[in-house]
PATI-243981 format. One record per residue: x, z, y of N, C-alpha, C, O, CB in turn; residue in three letters. Coordinates in pm, whole numbers, plus 50000, padded with zeros to 5 digits. Glycine has a CB too. Layout:
residues N
XZYXZYXZYXZYXZYALA/...
end
This chain:
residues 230
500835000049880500005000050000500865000050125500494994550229499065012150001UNK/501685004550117502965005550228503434997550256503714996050375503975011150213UNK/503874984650124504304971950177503374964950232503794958050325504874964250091UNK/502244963950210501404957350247501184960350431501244951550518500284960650146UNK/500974972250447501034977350559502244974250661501924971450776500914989250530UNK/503354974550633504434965650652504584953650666505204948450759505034966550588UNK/504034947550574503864930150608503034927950716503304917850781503174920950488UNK/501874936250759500734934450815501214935450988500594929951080499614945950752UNK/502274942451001503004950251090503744936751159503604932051272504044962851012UNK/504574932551046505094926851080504684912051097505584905251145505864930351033UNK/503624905651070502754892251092502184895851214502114887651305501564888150975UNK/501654910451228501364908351377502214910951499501984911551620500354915151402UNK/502864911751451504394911751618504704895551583504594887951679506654926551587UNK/505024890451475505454878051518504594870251549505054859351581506144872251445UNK/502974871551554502274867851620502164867451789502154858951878501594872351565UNK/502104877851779502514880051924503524876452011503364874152131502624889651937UNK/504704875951942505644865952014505704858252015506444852552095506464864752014UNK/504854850851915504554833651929503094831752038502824820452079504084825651736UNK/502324842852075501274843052156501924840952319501654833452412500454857252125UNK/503284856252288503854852552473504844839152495505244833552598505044867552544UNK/505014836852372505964818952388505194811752423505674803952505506624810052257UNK/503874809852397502794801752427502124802452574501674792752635501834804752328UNK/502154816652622501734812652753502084807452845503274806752873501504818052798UNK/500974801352930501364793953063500974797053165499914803153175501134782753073UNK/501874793053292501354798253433501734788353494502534779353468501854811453499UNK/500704792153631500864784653732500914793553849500374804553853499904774753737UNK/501874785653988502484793554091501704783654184501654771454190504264795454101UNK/500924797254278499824789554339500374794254498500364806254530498024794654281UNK/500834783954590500754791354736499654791954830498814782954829501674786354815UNK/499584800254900498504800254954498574805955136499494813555165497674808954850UNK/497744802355228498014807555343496344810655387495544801355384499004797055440UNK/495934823555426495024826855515494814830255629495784837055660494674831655489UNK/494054829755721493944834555859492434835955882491514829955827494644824655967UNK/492414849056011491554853456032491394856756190492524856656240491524861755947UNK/490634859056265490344864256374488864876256422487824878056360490364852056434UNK/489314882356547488694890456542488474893656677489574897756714489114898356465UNK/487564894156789487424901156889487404912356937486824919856858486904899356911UNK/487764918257037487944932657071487094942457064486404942357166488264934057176UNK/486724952956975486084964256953485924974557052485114983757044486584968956860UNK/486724972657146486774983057244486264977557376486764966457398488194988657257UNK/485404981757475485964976557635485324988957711484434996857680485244958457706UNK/486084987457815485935000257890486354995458054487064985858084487055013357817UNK/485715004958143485965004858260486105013158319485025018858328485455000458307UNK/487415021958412487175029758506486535034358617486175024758685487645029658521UNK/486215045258667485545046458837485905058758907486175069558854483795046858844UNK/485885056659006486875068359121485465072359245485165066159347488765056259237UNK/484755086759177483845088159367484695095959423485355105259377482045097059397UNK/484605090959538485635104359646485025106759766484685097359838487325099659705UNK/484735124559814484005128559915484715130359971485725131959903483245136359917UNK/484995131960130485835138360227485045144460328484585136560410486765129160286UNK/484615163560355483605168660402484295180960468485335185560421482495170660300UNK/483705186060577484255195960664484305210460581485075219960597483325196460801UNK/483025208560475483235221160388482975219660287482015212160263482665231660411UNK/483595225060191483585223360043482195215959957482175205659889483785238259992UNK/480825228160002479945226859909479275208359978478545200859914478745243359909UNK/479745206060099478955191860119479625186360036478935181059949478895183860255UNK/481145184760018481765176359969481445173659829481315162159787482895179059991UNK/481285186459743480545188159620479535180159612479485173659508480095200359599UNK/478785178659680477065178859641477195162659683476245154859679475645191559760UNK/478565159159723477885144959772479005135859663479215123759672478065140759988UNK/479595144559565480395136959460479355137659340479055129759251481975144159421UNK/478925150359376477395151459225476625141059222476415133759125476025164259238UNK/475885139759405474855130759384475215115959325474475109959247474195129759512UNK/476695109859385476975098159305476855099459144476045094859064478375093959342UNK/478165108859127478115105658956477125110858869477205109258747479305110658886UNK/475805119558944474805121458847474535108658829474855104158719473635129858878UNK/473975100658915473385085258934474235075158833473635066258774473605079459112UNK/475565076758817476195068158744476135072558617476215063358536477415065858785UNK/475965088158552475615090258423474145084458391473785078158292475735104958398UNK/473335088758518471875086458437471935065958398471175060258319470115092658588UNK/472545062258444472655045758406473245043158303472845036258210473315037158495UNK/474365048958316474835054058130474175053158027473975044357943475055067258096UNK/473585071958057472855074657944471895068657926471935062957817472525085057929UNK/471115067257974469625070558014469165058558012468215056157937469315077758152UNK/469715048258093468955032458134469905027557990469165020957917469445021958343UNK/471025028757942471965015557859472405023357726472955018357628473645008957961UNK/472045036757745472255042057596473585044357583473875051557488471815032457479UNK/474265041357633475705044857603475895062357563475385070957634476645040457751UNK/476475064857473476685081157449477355090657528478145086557614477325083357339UNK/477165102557511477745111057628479355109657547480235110857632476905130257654UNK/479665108357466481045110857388481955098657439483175100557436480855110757205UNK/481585088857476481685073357517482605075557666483435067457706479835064657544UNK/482215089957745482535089957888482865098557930482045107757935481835087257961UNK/484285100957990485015109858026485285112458179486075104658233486015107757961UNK/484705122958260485235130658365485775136258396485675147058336485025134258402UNK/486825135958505487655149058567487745147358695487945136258746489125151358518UNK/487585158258763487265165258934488595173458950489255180458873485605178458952UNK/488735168859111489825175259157489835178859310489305171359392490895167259123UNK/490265186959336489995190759444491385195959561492105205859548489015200759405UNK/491445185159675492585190059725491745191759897490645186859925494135177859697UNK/492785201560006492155206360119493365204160228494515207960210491585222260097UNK/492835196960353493845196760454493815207360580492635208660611493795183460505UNK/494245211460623493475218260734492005218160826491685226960906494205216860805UNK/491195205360791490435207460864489495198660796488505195860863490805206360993UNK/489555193860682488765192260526488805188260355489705182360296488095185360549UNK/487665192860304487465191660158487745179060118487315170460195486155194860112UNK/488455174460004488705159259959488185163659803488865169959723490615151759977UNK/486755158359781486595161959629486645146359527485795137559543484875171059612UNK/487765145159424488065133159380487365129659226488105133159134489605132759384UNK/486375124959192486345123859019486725109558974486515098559026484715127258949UNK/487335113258859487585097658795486545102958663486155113558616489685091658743UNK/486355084958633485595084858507485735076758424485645064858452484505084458517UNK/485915079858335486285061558226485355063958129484875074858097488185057958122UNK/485075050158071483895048758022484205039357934484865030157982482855046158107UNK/483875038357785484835032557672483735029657583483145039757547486085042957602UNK/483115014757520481925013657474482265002357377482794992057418480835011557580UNK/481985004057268482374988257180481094980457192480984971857105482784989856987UNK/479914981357291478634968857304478864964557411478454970457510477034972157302UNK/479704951357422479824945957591478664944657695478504946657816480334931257594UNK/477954940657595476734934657683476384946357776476394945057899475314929657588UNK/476044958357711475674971757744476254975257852475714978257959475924980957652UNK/477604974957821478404981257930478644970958073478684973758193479924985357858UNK/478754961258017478374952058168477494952958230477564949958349478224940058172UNK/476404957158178474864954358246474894971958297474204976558389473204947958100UNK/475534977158240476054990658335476464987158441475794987058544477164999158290UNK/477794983158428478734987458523477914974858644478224978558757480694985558463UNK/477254965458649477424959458752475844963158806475424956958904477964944058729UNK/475014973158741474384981258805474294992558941473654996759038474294984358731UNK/475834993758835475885006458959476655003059033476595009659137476275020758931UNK/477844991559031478184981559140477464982559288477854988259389477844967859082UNK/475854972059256474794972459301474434986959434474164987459554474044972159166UNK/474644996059331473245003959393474515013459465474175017059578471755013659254UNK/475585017359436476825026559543477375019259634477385007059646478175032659472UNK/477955029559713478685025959844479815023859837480315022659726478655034059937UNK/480585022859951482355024159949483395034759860484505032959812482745028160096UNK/482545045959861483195056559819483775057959669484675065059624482355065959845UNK/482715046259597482825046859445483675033159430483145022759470481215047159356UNK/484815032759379485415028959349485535023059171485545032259089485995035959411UNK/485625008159111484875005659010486054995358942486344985259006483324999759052UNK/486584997458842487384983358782486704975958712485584977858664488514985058695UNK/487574964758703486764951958599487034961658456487794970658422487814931058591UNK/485944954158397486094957858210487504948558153487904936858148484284950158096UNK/487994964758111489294955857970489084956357863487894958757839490744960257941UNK/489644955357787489464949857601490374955657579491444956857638489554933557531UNK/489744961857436491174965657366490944966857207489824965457157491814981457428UNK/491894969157144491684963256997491704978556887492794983356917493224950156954UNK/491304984356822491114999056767491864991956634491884980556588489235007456751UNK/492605007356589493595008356506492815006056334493245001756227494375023756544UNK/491555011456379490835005856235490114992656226489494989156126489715015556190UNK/490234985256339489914971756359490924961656332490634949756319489504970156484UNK/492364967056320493424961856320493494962656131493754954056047494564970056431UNK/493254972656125493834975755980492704965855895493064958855801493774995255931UNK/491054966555954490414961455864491094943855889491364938255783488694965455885UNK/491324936756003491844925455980492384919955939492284907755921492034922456010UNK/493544930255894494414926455813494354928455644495164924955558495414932155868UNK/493124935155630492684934155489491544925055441491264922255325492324946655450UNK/491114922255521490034909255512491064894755492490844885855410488944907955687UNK/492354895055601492864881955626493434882055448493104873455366494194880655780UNK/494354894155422494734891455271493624888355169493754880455075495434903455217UNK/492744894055192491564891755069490954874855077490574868254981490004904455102UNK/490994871555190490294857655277491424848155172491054842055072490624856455514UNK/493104848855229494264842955130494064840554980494094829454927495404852155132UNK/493804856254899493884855254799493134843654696493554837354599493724865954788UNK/491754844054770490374838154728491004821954805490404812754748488594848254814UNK/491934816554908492054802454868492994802454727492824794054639492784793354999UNK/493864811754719494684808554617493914804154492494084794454418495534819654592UNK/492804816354490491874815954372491524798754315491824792854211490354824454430UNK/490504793054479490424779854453491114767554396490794758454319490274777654528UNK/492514772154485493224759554464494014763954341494654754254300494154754054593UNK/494214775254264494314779854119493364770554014493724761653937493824796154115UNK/492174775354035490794764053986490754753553973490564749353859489814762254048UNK/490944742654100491184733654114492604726954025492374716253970491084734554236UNK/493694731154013494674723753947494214729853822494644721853739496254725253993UNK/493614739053757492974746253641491954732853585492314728153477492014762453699UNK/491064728253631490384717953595490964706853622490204697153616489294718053638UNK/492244704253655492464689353602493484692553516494334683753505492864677053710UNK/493634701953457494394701653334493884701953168494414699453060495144712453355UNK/492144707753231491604712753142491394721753089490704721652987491724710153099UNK/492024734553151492514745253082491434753453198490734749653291494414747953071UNK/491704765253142490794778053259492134785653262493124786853190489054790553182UNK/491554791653415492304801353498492064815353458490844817053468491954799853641UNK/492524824053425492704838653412493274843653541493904838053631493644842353292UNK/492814857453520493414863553605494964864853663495984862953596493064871953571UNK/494914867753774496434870753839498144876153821498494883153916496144877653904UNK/498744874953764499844878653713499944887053766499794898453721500774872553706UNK/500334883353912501404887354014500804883854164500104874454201502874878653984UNK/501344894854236500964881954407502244891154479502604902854466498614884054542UNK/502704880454553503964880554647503194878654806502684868654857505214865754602UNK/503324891954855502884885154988504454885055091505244894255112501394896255071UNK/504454872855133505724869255199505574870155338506584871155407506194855855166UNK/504644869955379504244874455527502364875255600501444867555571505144862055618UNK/502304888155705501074884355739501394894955855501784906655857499724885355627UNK/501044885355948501374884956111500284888556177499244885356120501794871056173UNK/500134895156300498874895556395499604893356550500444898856620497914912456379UNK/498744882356553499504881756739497934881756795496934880456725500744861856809UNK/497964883456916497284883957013496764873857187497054874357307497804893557016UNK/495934866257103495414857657283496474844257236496574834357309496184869757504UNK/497234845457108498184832757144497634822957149497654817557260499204829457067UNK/497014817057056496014805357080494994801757217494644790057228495104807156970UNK/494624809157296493874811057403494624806357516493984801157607493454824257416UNK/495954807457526496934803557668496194796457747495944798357866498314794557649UNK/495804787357671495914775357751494274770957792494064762057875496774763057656UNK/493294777557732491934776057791491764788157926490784786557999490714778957653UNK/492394796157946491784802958034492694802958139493804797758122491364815357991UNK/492414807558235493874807458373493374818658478493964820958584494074788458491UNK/492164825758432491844829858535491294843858507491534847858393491054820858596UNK/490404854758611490364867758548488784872558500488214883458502491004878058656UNK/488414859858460486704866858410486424868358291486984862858196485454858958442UNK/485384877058287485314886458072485524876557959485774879357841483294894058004UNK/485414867258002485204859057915486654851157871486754845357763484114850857967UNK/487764851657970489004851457941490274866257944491494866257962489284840958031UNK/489494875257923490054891557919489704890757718490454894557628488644907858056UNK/488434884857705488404888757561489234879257507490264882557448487014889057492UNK/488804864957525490074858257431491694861557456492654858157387490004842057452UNK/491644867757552493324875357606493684882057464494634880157389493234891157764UNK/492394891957452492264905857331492144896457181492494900257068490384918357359UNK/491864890357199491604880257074492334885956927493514883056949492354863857117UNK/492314890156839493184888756715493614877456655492834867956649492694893956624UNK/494594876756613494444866156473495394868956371496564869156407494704849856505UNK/495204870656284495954871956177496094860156034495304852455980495464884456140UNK/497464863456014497954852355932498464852955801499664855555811498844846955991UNK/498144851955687498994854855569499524846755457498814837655413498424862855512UNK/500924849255396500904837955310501504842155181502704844455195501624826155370UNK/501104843655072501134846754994501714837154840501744825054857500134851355021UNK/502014840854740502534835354605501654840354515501804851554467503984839354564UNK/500464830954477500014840754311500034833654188499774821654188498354846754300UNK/500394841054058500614836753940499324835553916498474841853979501414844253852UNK/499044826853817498074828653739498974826853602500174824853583496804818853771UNK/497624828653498497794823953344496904814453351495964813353430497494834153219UNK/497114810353298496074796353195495664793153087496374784453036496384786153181UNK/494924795853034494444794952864493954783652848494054775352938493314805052805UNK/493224780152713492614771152628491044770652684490484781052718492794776252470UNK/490494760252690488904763052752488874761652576488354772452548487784748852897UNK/489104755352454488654752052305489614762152216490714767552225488944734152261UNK/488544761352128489744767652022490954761951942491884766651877489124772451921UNK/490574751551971491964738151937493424741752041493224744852158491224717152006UNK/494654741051993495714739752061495684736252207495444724252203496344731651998UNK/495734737952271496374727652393497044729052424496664725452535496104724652491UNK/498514732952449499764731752474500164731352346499834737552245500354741152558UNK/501244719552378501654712252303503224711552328503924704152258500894701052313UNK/
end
């Protein structure tokens, strides 16, 4: 029973090494790219009172930036977590200077434009207002760059397939993957459409794009139970 068990042992390893002599692969290159617009935009604002005594000066920095929260909150939904204040207060001899800045940071453009050029509108000199910038979040970055590899892999997949059916054979799964590079630049493609400073050339400024290029193995089997490599 032992020899037998032994023989059995040994027919199936040399099977097997005649199974990995037999396999075949194919080296598939592949390049993906992706893009992505800016997740972030935000705008600063500066009210500043200058009053003979403190509490006017107060009451006349409140009355602005209550007015600019309630447009915020209230009219555009933006969250209280979204918007940050700080008050400061400096005195010359003969008056109160009460200063607040506010920044205001919203990933729904639309929202926040139709804010900010609200209250544009409806304040005076005193409030001070920047254009909206763009900016790109660190988990917006990371997801781009895992979409752009996954986006790569799946042409490889195809054009794996594709030389897979004109051989006749089917594609198996992945050996191996070599990623040899995957880049993110910013606005490069855009240079040359915009020249000037409106939202609409601030976002393609912010623009993502990402690039990847990759090496994947495949195997290749028999679609029949007949030989095919030969």
């Amino acid at each position: 029973m032992a020899a037998v068990g032994n023989n059995e042992r040994i027919e199936s390893s040399e099977h097997a090494v005649a199974e990995r002599k037999h396999r075949r692969y194919i080296e598939v290159h592949s390049i993906g790219e992706h893009s992505i617009e800016p997740d972030v935009y935000e705008f600063h604002m500066s009210v500043q009172s200058v009053k003979e005594t403190l509490v006017a000066a107060k009451e006349s920095v409140k009355k602005r930036v209550d007015y600019v929260l309630h447009v915020l909150h209230n009219l555009h939904k933006i969250p209280r977590t979204s918007v940050e204040t700080r008050e400061e207060t400096t005195r010359t001899e003969l008056q109160y200077c009460i200063h607040c800045s506010i920044h205001v940071s919203w990933k729904d453009i639309k929202s926040l434009e139709k804010a900010r050029n609200q209250i544009v509108e409806k304040l005076d000199s005193n409030v001070k207002i920047s254009q909206i910038s763009c900016a790109n979040s660190e988990s917006a970055k990371d997801s781009l760059r895992i979409e752009t590899f996954h986006r790569t892999i799946c042409n490889a997949q195809r054009k794996g397939e594709s030389v897979a059916n004109s051989l006749d054979v089917q594609l198996d799964g992945p050996i191996s993957v070599i990623e040899h590079s995957c880049e993110t630049v910013q606005g490069k493609d855009n240079s040359n459409q915009c020249q000037d400073d409106s939202l609409f050339c601030r976002i393609k400024a912010c623009t993502l794009k990402c690039v990847c290029h990759v090496t994947v193995v495949f195997e290749i089997t028999c679609k029949h139970r007949k030989a095919c490599f030969r």
